[in-house]
N, CA and C atoms as an extended XYZ file, in Angstrom:
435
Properties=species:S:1:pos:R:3:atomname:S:1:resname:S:1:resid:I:1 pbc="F F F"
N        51.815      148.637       99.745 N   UNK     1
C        52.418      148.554       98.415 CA  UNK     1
C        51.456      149.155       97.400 C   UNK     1
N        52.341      149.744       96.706 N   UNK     2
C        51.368      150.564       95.459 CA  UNK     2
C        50.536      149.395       94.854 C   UNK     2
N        49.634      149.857       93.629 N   UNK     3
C        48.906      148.945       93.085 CA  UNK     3
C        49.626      148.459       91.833 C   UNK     3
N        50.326      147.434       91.488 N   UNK     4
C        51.102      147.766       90.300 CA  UNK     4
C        50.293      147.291       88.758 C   UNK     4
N        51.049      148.242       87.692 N   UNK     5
C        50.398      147.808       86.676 CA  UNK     5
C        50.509      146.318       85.944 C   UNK     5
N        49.772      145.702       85.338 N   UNK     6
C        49.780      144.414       84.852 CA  UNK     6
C        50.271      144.820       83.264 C   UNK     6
N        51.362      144.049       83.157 N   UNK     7
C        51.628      144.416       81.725 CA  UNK     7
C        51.637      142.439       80.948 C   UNK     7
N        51.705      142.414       79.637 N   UNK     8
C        51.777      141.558       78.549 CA  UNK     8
C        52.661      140.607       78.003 C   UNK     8
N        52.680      139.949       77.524 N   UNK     9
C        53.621      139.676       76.424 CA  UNK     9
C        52.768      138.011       75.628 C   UNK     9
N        52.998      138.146       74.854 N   UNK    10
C        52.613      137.206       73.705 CA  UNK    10
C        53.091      135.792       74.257 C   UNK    10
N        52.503      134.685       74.293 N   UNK    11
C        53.224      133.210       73.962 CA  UNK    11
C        51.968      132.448       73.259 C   UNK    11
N        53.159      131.129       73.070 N   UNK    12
C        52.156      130.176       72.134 CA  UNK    12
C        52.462      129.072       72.298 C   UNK    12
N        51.417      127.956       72.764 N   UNK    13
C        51.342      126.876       73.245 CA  UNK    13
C        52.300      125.877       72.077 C   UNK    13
N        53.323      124.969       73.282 N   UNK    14
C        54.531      124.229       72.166 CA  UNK    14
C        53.880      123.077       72.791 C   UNK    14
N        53.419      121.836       72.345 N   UNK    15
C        53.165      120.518       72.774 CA  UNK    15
C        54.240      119.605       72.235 C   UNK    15
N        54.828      118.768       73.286 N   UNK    16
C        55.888      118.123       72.891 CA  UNK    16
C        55.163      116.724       73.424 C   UNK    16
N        55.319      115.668       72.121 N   UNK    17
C        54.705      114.490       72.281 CA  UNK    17
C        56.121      113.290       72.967 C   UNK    17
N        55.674      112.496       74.247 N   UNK    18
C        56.304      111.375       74.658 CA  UNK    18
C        55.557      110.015       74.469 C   UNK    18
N        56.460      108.799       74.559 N   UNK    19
C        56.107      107.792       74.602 CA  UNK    19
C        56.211      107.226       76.318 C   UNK    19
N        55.068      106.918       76.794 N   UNK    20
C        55.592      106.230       78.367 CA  UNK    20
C        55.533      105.660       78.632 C   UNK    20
N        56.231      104.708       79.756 N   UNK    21
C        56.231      103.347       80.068 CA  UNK    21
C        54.525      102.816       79.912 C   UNK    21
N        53.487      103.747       80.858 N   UNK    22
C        52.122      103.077       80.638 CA  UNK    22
C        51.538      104.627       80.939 C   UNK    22
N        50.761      104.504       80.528 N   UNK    23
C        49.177      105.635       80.823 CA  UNK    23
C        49.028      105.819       82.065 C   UNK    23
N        48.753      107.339       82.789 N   UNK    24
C        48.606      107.491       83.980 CA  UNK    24
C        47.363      108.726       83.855 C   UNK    24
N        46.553      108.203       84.673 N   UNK    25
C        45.229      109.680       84.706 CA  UNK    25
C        46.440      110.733       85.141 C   UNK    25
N        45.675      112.100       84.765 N   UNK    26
C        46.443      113.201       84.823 CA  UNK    26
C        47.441      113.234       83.230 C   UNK    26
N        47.490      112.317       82.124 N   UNK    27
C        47.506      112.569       81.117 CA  UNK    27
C        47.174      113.301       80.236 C   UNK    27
N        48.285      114.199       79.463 N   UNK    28
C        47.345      115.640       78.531 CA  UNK    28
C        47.656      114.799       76.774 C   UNK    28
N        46.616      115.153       76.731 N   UNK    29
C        46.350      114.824       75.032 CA  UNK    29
C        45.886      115.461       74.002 C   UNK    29
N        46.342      115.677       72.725 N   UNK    30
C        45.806      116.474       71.659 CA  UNK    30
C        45.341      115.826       70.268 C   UNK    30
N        44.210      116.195       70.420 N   UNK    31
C        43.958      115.084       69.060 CA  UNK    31
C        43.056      115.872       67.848 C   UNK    31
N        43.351      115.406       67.067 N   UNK    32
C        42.789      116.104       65.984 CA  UNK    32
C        41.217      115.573       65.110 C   UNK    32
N        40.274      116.196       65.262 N   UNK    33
C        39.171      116.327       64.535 CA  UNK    33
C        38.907      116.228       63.460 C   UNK    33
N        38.633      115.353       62.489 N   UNK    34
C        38.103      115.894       61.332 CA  UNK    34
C        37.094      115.391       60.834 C   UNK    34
N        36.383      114.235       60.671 N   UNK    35
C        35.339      113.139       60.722 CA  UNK    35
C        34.236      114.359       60.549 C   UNK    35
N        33.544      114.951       59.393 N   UNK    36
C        32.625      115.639       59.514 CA  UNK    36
C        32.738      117.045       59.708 C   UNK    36
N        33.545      117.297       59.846 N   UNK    37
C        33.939      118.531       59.925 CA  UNK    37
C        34.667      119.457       58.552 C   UNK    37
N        34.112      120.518       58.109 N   UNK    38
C        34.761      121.829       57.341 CA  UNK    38
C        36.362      121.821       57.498 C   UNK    38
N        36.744      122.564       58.642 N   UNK    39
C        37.898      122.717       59.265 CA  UNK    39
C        38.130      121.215       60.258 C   UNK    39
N        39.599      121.274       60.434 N   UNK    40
C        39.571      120.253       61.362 CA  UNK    40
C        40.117      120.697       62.900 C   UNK    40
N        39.569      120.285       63.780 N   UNK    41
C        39.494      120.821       64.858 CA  UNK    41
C        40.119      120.086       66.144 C   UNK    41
N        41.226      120.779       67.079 N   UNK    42
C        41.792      119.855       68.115 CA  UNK    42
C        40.810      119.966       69.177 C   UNK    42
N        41.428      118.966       69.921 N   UNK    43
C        40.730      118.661       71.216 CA  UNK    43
C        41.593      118.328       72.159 C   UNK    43
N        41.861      118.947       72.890 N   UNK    44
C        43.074      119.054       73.915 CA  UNK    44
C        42.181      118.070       75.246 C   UNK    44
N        42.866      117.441       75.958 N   UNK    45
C        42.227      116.635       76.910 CA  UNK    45
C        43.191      115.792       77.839 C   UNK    45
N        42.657      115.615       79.533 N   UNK    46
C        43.514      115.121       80.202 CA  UNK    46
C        42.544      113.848       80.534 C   UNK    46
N        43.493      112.725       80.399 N   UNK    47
C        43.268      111.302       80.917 CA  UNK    47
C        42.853      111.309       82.011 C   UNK    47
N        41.575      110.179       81.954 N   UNK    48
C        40.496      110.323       83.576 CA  UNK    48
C        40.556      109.039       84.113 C   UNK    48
N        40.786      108.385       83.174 N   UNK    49
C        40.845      107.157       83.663 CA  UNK    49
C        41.620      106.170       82.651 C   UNK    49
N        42.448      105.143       82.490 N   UNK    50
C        43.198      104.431       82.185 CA  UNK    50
C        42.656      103.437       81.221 C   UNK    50
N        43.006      103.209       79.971 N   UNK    51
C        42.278      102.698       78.993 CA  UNK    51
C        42.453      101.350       79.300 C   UNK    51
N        41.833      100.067       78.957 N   UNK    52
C        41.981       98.825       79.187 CA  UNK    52
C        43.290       98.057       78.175 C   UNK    52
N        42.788       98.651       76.823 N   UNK    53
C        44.008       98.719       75.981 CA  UNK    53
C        44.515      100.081       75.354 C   UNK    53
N        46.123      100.270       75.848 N   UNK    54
C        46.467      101.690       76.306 CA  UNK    54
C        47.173      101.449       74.408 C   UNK    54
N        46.937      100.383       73.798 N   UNK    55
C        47.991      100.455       72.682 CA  UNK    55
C        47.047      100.875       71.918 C   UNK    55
N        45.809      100.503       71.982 N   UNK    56
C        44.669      101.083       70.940 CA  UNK    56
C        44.235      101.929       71.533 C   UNK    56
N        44.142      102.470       72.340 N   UNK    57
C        43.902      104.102       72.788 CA  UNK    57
C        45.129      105.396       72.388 C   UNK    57
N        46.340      104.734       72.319 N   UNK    58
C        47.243      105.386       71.798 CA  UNK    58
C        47.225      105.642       70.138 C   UNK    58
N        46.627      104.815       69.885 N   UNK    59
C        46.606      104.389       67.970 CA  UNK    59
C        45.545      105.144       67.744 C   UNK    59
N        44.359      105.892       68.837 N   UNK    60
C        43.265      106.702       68.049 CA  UNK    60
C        43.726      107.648       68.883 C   UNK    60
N        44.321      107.903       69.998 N   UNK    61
C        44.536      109.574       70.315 CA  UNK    61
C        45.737      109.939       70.739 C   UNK    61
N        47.069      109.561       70.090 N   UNK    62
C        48.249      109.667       69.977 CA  UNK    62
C        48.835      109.780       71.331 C   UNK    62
N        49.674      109.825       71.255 N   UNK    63
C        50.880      109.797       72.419 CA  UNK    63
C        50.489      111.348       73.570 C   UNK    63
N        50.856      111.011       74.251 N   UNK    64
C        50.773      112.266       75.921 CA  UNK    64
C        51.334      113.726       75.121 C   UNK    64
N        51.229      114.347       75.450 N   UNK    65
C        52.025      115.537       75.433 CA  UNK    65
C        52.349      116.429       76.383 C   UNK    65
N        53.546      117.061       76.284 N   UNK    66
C        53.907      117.779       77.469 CA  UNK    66
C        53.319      119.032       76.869 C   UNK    66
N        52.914      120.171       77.895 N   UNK    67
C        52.493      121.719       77.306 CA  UNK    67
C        53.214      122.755       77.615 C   UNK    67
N        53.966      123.405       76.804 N   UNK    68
C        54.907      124.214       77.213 CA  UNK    68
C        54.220      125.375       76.768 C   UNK    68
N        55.103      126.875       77.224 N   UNK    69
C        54.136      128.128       76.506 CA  UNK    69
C        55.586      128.792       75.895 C   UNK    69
N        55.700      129.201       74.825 N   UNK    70
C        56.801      129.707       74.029 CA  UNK    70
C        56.789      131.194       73.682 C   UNK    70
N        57.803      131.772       73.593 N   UNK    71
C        57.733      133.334       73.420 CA  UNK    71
C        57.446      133.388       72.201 C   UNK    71
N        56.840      134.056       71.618 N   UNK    72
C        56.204      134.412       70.135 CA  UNK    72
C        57.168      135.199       69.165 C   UNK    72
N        57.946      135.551       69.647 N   UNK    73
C        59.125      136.435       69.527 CA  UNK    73
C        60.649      135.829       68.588 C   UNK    73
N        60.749      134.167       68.927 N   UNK    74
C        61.525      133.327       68.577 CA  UNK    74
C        61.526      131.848       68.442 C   UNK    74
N        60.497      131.736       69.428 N   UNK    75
C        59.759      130.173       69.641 CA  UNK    75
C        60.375      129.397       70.626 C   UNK    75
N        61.911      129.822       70.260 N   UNK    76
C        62.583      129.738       71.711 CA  UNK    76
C        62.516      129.397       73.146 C   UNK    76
N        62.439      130.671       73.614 N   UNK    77
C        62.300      130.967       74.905 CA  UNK    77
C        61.165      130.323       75.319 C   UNK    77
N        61.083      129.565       76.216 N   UNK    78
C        60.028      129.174       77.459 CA  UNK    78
C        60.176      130.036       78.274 C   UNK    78
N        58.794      130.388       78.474 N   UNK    79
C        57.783      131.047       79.015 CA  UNK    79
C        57.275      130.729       80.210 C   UNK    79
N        56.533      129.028       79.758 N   UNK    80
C        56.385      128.405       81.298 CA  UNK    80
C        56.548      126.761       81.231 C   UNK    80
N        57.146      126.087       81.562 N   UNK    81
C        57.007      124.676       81.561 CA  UNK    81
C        55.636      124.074       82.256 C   UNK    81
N        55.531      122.674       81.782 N   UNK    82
C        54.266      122.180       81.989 CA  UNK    82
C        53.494      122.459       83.733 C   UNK    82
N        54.456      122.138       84.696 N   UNK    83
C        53.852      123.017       86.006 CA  UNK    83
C        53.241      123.777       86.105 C   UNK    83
N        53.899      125.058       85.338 N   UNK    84
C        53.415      126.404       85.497 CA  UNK    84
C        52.148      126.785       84.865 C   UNK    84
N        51.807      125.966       84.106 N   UNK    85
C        50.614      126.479       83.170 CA  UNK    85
C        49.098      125.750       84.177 C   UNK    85
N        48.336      126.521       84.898 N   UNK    86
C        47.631      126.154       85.742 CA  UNK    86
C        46.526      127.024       86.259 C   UNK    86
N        46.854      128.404       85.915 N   UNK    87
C        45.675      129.543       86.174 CA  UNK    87
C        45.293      130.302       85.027 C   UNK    87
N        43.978      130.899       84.489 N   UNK    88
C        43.782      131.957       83.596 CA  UNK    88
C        42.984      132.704       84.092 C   UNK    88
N        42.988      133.567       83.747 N   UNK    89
C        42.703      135.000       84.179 CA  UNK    89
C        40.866      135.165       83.067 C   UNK    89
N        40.067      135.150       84.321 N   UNK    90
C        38.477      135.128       83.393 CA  UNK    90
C        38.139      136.213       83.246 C   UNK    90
N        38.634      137.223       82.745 N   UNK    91
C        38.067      138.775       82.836 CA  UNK    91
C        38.209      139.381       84.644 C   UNK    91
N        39.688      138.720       85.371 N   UNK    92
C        39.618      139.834       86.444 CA  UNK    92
C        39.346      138.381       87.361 C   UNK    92
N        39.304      136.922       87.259 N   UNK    93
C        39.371      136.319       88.233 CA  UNK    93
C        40.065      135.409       87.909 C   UNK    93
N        40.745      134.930       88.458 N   UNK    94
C        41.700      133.964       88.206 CA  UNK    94
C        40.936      132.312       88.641 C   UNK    94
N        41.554      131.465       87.914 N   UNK    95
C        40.305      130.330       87.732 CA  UNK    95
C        41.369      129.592       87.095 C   UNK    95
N        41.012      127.862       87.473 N   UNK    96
C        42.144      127.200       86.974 CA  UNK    96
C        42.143      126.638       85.714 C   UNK    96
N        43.151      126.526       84.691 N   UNK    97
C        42.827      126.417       83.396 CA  UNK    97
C        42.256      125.423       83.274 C   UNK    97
N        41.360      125.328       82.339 N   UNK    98
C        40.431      123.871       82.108 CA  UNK    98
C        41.173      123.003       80.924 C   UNK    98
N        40.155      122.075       80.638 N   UNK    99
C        40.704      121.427       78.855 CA  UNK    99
C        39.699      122.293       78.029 C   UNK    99
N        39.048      122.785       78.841 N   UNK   100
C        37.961      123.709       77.772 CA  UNK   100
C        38.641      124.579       77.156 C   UNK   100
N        39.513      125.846       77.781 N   UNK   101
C        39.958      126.512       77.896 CA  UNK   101
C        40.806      126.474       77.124 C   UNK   101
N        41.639      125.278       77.361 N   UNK   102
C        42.717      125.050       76.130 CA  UNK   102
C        42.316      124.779       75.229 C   UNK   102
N        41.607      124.098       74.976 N   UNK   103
C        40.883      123.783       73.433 CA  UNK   103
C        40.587      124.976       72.767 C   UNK   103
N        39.750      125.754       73.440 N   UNK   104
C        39.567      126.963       73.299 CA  UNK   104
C        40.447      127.808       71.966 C   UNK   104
N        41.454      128.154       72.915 N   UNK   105
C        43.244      129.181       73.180 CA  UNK   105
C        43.858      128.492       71.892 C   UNK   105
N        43.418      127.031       71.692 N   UNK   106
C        44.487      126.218       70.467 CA  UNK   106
C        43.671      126.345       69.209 C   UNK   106
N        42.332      126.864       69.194 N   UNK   107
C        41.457      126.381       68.065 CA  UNK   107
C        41.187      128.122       67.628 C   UNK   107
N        40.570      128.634       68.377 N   UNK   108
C        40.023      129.757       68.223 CA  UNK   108
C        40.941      131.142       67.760 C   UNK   108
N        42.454      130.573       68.665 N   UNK   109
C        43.592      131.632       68.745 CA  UNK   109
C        44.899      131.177       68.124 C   UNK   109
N        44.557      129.660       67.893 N   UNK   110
C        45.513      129.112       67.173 CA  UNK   110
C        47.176      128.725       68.072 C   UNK   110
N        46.512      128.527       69.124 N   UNK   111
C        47.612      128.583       70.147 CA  UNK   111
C        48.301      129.280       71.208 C   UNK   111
N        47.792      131.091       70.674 N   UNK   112
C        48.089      132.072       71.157 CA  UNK   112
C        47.895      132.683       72.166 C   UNK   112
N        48.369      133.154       73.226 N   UNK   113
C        47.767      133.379       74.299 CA  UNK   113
C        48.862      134.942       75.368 C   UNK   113
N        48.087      135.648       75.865 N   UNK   114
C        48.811      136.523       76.655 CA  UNK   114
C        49.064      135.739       78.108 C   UNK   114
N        50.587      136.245       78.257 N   UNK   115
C        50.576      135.960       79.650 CA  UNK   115
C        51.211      137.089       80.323 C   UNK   115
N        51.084      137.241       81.919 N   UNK   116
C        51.271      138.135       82.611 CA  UNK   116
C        52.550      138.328       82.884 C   UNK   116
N        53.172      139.581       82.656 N   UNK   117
C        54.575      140.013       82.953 CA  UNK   117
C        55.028      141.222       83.711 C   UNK   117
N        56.259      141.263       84.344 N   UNK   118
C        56.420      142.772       84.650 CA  UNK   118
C        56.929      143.670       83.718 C   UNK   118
N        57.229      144.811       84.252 N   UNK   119
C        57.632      146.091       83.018 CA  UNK   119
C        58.578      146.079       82.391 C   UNK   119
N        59.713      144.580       83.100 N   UNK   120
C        61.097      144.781       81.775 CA  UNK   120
C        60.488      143.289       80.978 C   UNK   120
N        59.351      142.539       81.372 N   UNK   121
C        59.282      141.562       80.110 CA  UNK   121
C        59.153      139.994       80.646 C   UNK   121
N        59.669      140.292       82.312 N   UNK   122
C        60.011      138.700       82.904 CA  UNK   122
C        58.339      138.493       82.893 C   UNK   122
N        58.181      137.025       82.574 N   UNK   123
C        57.059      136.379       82.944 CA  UNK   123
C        56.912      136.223       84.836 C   UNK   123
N        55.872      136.767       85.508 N   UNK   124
C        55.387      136.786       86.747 CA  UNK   124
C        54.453      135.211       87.228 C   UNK   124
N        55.192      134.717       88.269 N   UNK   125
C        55.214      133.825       88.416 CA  UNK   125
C        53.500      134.148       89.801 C   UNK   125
N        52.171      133.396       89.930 N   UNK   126
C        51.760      133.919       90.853 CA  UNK   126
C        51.141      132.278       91.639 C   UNK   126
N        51.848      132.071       92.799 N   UNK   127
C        51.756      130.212       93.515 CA  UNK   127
C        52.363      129.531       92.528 C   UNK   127
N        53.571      129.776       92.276 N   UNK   128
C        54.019      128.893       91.164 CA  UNK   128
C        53.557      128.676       89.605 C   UNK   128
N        52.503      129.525       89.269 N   UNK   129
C        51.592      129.336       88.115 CA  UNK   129
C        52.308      130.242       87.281 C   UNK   129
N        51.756      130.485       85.932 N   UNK   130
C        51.769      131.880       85.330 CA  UNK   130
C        50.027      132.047       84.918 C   UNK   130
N        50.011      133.638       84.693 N   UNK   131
C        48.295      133.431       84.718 CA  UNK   131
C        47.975      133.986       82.993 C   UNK   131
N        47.258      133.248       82.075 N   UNK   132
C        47.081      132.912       80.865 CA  UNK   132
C        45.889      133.625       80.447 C   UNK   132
N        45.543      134.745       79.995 N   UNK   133
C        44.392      135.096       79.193 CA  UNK   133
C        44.345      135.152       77.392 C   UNK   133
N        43.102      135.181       77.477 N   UNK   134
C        43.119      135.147       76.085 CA  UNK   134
C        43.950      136.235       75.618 C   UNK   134
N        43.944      136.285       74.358 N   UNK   135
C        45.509      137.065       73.652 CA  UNK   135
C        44.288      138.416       72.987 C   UNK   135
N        44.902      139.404       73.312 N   UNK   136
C        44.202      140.658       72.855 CA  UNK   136
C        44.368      140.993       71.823 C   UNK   136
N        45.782      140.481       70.856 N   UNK   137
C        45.495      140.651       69.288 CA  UNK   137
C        46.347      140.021       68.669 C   UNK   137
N        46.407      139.398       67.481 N   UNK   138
C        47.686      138.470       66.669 CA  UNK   138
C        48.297      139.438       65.693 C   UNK   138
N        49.473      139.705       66.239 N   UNK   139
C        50.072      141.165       65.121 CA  UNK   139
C        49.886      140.707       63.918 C   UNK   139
N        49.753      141.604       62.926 N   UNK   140
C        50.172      141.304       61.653 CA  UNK   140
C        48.811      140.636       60.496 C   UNK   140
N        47.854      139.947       61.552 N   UNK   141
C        46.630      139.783       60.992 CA  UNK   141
C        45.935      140.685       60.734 C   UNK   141
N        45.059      140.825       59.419 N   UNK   142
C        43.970      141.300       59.140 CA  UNK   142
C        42.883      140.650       59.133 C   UNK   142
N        41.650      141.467       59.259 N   UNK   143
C        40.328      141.192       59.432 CA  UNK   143
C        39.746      140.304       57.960 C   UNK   143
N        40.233      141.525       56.845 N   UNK   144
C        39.816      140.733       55.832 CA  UNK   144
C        40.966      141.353       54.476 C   UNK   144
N        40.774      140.502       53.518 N   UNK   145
C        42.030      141.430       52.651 CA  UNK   145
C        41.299      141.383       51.113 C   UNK   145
């Protein structure tokens, strides 16, 4: 098989907050920074272990969230549901997304992120994943004005 080309397309991380029966490690969470801080800053993070009281752990770092990736295009379209979001692409190696990573992608890029597609646009699915690099440019921004 030929070598094929890797082509683009824009998405942007949609977090949809639930309430659940109880806390389970493997929990994703987003919480917001500001205590000392200029800007205020998220912190994306998965539950490691199970709080003793899950009602006051909920009251300082809000409810679970699901992570979806949205087309940039309409906001619309999903891109990838929470499954799929599981590999990024490190400059040419594929590596599994961290909370670093996301924190990263949500703070630095503001959510934004390229993911891998073929030449009419479908998002490429690779072990069930889609593979997530940083975003090569945010249209429409300038440097400085």
């Amino acid at each position: 098989m030929d070598d094929e080309l890797t082509y683009l397309t824009e998405g942007e991380f949609a977090f949809v907050s639930y309430v659940p029966s109880e806390l389970k490690v493997g929990m994703h969470f987003l919480h917001q920074v500001t205590v000392g801080l200029i800007e205020p800053e998220w912190i994306f993070f998965t539950l490691e272990e199970v709080p003793e009281d899950e009602d006051m752990f909920m009251s300082l770092y809000g409810a679970p969230v699901l992570v979806y990736v949205v087309s940039t295009e309409d906001g619309t379209e999903v891109l990838a549901n929470p499954k799929e979001i599981r590999l990024f692409d490190d400059g040419g190696e594929l590596v599994p997304i961290s909370d670093a990573i996301m924190t990263e992608i949500i703070n630095k890029d503001e959510g934004f992120m390229d993911i891998e597609c073929d030449d009419t646009g479908d998002v490429i699915l690779f072990e069930g994943s889609v593979i997530i690099s940083y975003i090569s440019s945010i249209d429409g921004e300038e440097e400085d004005e």
